[in-house]
Each structure stands twice: as C-alpha cells, then as structure tokens.
C-alpha positions, 0 to 999 in steps of 0.5 A, a space after each residue: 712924491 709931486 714935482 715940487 717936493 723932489 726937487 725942493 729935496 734936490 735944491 734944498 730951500 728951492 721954489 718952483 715957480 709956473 711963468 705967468 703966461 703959463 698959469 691957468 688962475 692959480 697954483 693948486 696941486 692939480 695945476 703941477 701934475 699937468 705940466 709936461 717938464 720936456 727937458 731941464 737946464 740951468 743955462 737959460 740960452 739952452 731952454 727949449 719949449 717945454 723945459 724946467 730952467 733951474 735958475 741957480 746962484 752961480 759963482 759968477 752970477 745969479 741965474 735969476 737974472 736969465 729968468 726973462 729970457 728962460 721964459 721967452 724961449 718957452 720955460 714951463 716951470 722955473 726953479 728958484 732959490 
C-alpha cells in the first residue's frame, strides 16, 4: 500500500499535498516513494525538517492556515482535508 492510500484510509477524504519547493515537476507515483517522511505532527510549531505536518480542522481552528509556517521550518509533505 503507498503513502497516499494509508493515510487517506486514516484521515478519511484526505489529500497529501508535496510543498512546491519540494516538487521535482510533477506528482507521479515514483516522486511519493521517494520522500523520506522523518516524523509526523498536526502542530505546525513542532515541524522539523523532513516531517509529514497533517493539517487537520480543529475545534478551534483550521490547521490549514499553519500551512505556510509547516513548509518553512521544512514540511516534505502535508496532509489535507
């Protein structure tokens, strides 16, 4: 099973989305195998290099606005609904 297929199965509906600064021309299945996921969290202030930042919708607010700031402290991939 590929990245993108486990953890829509986790997030139902979800999307994984490669920052641009990241991409390598495209979004093809051989460009997901090759990312190295180093760690994984939903706080975007915890994002390290390398990390999955899953930007989830909260009770309080929409990760997705943390988005920008996972990508500068290095996100590889971002997780969204």
């Amino acid at each position: 099973m590929d990245l993108e297929t486990l953890l829509g199965d986790i997030v139902h509906g979800a999307s994984l989305v490669q920052p641009a600064s990241r991409q390598s021309g495209g979004s093809s299945t051989s460009d997901w195998n090759n990312i190295d996921i180093s760690g994984l969290t939903a706080d975007s202030r915890l994002v390290q290099p390398g990390f999955l930042f899953a930007a989830l919708e909260g009770t309080l607010s929409d990760g997705v606005k943390f988005i920008p700031d996972a990508v500068s402290r290095g996100a590889s991939v971002i997780l969204v609904r």
